[in-house]
C-alpha positions as CSV (number, residue, x, y, z in Angstrom):
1,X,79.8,102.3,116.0
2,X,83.1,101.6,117.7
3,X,84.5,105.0,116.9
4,X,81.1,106.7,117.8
5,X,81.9,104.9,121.3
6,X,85.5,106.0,121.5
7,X,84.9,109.4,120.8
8,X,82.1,110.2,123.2
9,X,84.3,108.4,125.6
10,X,87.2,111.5,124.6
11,X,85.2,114.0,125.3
12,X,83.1,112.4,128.1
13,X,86.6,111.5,130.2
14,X,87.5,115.3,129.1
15,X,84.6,116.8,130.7
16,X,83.6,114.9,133.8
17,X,87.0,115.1,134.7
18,X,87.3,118.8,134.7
19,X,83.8,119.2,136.3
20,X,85.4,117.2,139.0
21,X,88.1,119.3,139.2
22,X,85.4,122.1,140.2
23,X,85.3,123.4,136.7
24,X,82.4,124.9,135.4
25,X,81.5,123.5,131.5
26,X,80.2,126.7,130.4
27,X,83.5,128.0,130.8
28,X,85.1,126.2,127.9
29,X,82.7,126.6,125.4
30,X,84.5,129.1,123.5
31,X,83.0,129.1,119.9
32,X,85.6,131.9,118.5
33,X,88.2,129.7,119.8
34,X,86.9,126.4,117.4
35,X,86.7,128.9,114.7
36,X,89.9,129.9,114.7
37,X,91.8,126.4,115.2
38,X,89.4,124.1,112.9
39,X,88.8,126.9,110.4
40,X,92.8,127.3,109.9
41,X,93.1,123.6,110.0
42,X,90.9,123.0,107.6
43,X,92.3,125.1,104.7
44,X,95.6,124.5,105.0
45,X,94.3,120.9,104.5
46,X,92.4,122.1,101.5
47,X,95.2,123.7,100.6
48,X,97.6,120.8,100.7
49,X,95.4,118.4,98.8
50,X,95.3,117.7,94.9
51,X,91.6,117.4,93.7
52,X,92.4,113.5,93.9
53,X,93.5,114.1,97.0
54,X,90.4,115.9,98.4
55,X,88.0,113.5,97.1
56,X,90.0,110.7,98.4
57,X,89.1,112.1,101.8
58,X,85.8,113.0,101.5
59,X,85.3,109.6,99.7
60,X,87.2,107.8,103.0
61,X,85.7,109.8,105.9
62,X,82.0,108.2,105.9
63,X,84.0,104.9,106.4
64,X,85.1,106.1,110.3
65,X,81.5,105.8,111.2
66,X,80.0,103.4,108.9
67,X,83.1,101.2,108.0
68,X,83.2,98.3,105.2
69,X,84.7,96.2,107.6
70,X,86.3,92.6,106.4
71,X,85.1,90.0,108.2
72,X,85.2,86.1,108.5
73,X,81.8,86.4,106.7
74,X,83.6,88.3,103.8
75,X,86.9,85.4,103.8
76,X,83.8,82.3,103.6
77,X,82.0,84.1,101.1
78,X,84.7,84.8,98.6
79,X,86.0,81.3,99.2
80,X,82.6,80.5,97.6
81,X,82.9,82.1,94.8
82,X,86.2,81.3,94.0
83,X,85.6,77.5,94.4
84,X,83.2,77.9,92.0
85,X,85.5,79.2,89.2
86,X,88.3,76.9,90.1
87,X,85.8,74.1,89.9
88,X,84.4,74.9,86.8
89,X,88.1,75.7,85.2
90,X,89.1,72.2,86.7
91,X,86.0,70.5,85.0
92,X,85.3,72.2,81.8
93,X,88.6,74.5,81.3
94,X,89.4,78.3,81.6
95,X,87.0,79.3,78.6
96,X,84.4,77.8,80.3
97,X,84.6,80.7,82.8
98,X,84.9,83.5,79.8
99,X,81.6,84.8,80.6
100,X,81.5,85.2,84.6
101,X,85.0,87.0,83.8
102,X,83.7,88.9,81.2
103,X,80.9,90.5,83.2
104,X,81.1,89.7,87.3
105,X,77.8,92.0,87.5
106,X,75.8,89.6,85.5
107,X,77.1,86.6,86.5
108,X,75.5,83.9,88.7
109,X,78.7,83.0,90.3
110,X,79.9,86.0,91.6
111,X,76.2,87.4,92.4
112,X,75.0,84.5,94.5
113,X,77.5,85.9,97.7
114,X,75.7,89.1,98.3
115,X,79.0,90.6,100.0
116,X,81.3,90.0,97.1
117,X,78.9,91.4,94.4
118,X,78.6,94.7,95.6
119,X,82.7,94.8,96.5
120,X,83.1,95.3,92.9
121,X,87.2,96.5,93.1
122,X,87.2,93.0,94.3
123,X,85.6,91.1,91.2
124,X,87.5,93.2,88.9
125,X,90.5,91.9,90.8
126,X,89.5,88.1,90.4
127,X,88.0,88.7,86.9
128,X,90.9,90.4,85.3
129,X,93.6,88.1,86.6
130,X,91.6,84.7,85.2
131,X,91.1,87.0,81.9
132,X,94.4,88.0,81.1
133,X,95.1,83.8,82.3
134,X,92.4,83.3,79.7
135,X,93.7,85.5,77.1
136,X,98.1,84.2,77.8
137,X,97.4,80.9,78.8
138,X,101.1,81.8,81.0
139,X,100.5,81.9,84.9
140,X,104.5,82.7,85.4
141,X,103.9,86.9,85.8
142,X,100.7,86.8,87.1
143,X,101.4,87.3,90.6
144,X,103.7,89.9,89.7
145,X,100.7,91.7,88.2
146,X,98.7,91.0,91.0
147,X,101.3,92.7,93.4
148,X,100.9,96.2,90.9
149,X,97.4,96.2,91.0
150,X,97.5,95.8,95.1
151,X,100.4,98.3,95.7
152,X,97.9,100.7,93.3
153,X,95.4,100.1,95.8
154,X,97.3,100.7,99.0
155,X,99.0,103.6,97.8
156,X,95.1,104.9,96.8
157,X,93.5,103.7,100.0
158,X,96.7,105.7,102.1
159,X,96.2,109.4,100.8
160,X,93.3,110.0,102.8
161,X,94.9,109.1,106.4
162,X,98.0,110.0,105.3
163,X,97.0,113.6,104.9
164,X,94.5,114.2,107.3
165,X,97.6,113.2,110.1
166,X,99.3,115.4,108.7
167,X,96.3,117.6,109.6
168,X,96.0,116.4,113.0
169,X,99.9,117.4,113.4
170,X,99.1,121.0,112.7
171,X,96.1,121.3,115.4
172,X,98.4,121.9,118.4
173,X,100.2,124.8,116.3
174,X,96.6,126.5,115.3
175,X,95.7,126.1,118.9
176,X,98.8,128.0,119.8
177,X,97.5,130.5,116.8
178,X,94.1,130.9,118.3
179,X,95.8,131.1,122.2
180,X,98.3,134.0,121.3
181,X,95.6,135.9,119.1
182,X,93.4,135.6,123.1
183,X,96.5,136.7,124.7
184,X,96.7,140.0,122.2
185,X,92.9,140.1,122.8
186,X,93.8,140.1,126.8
187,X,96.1,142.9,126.2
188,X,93.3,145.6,125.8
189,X,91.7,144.2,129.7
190,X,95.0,144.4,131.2
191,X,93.7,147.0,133.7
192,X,90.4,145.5,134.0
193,X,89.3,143.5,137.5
194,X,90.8,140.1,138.2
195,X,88.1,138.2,137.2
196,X,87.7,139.8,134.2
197,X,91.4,139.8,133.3
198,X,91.0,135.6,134.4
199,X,87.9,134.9,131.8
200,X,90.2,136.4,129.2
201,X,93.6,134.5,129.8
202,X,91.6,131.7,130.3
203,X,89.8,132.1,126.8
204,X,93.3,132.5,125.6
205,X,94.6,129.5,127.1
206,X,91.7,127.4,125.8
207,X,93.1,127.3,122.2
208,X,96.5,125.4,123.0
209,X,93.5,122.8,124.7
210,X,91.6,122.7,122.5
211,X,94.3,122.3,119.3
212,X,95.8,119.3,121.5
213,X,92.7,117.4,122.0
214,X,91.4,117.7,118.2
215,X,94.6,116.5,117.4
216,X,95.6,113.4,120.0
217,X,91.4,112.5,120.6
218,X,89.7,113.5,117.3
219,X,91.8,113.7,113.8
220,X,94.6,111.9,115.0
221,X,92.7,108.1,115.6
222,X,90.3,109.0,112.6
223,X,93.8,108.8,110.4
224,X,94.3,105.8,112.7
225,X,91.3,104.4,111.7
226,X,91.5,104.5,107.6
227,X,95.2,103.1,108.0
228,X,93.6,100.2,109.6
229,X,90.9,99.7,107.1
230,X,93.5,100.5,104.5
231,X,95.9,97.4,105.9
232,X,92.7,94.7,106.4
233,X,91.9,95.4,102.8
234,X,95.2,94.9,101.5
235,X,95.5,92.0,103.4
236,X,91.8,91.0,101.7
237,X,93.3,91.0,98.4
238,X,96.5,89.3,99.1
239,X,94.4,86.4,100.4
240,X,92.7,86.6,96.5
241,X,96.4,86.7,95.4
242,X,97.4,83.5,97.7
243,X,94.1,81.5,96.2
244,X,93.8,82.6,92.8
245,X,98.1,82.1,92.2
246,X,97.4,78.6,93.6
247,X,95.0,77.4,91.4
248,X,96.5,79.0,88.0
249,X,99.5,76.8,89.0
250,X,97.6,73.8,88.4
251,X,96.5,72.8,92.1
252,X,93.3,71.3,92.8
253,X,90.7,73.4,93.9
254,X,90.6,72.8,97.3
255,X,93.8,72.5,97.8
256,X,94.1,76.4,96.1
257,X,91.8,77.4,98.7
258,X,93.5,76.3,101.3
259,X,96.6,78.1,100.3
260,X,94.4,81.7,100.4
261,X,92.9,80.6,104.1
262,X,95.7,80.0,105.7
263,X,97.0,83.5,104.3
264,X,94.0,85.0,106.2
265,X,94.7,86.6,109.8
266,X,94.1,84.2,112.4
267,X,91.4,86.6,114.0
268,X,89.2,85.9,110.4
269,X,89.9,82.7,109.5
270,X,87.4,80.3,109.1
271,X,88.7,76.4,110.0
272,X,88.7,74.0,107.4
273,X,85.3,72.1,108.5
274,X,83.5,76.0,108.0
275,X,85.0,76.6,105.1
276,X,83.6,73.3,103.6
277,X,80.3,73.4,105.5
278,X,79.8,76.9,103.6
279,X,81.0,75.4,100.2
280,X,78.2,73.0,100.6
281,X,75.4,75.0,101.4
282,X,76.3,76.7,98.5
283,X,76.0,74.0,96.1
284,X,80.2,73.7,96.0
285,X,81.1,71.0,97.4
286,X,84.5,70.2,97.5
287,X,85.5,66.7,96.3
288,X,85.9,64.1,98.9
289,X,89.8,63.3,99.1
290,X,91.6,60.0,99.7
């Protein structure tokens, strides 16, 4: 919804400003001119992208409008189920978890916070970090293994802004394209009336506009926009890293926990009393300390 805002808010500013101005609306709808600059734009980006690449966008792009954004809700919630595996591993051992790990989908643990069951990247994350634990028994490398398995995300989660910027760079230059292609247009008037001749230069001129705008008020925050998402996810997992590292080191649950919170951005993080306020009303309550 924000981005829905921001963008009527470009084009809004863009337009009352130039009726203002005295300018009439009608003269800048140009749809030869769009044609030209988004058409070009859009297959040199096709023609830049791998197939991974390309579905990587189109996979991404739905998440400008309707974002999976992380949210304190999404920090209490996994703090939840995490408890719950520490606990049970503190109680009854690792094997006693073999089955949540085995199948996240399926298991009661994972599937009673609503938010974390349908992230399944995330319970794969968890699952297979406590398996290979399971399978080792040697903590010592698994946060190195959990750094790989991040950096593979980021760097999967960056193709899609990272190429359509690059496609928000080459707007102003297609603009210039479709504005020299009016000029040559202009050409074949140039001993028409001065209004005439003016309609046509400023049909020209309307390219390098609209080029500039599409890039610095359209495609340019929409890369913006995934890179953001991008870093809060990354940041996500680390906070899995932080809590999951601390527990397989032999800390009490709680205190494991409280090594992921306070690795969560200030902005999300829940205090202490929410955090155990949600852990009991979930049925994991932390054990009362000294």
């Amino acid at each position: 919804m924000l981005s829905i805002v921001g963008f009527i808010v470009v084009i809004a500013s863009v337009l009352v400003g130039f009726i203002l101005s005295g300018g009439d609306p009608r003269s800048i709808i140009q749809p030869n001119e769009f044609i030209i600059i988004f058409g070009a734009a859009a297959g040199a980006f096709m023609a830049s992208c791998t197939n991974y690449a390309f579905r990587q966008a189109l996979k991404q792009l739905p998440q400008v409008i309707f974002p999976k954004d992380i949210s304190k809700v999404t920090y209490l919630q996994t703090l939840s189920v995490l408890f719950a595996l520490f606990s049970k591993m503190h109680r009854e051992g690792i094997i006693s978890i073999e089955k949540d790990i085995e199948d996240p989908a399926s298991s009661a643990i994972f599937t009673s916070s609503p938010l974390i069951a349908k992230d399944m990247q995330a319970c794969h994350f968890i699952s297979d970090t406590l398996r290979t634990f399971l399978t080792t028994g040697k903590a010592d490398e698994l946060g190195e293994l959990m750094d790989i398995d991040m950096e593979s995300i980021s760097a999967e989660l960056e193709v899609a802004p990272h190429n359509l910027e690059k496609m928000a760079e080459s707007l102003p230059g297609m603009g210039i394209v479709a504005a020299v292609l009016g000029v040559v247009l202009t050409m074949a008037y140039i001993d028409a009336e001065p209004e005439v001749l003016g309609h046509h230069i400023g049909a020209a001129l309307l390219g390098t506009f609209l080029g500039i705008l599409l890039c610095y008020g359209i495609f340019g925050p929409i890369a913006t926009k995934l890179s953001n998402l991008q870093a809060e996810r990354v940041t996500y997992f680390r906070f899995i890293r932080e809590s999951v590292m601390a527990s397989l080191k032999g800390l009490s649950p709680i205190i494991a926990l409280e090594y992921g919170r306070r690795s969560i951005p200030p902005y999300y993080r829940p205090t202490f009393l929410e955090m155990e306020t949600t852990l009991k009303g979930t049925g994991s309550s932390p054990a009362p300390t000294a």
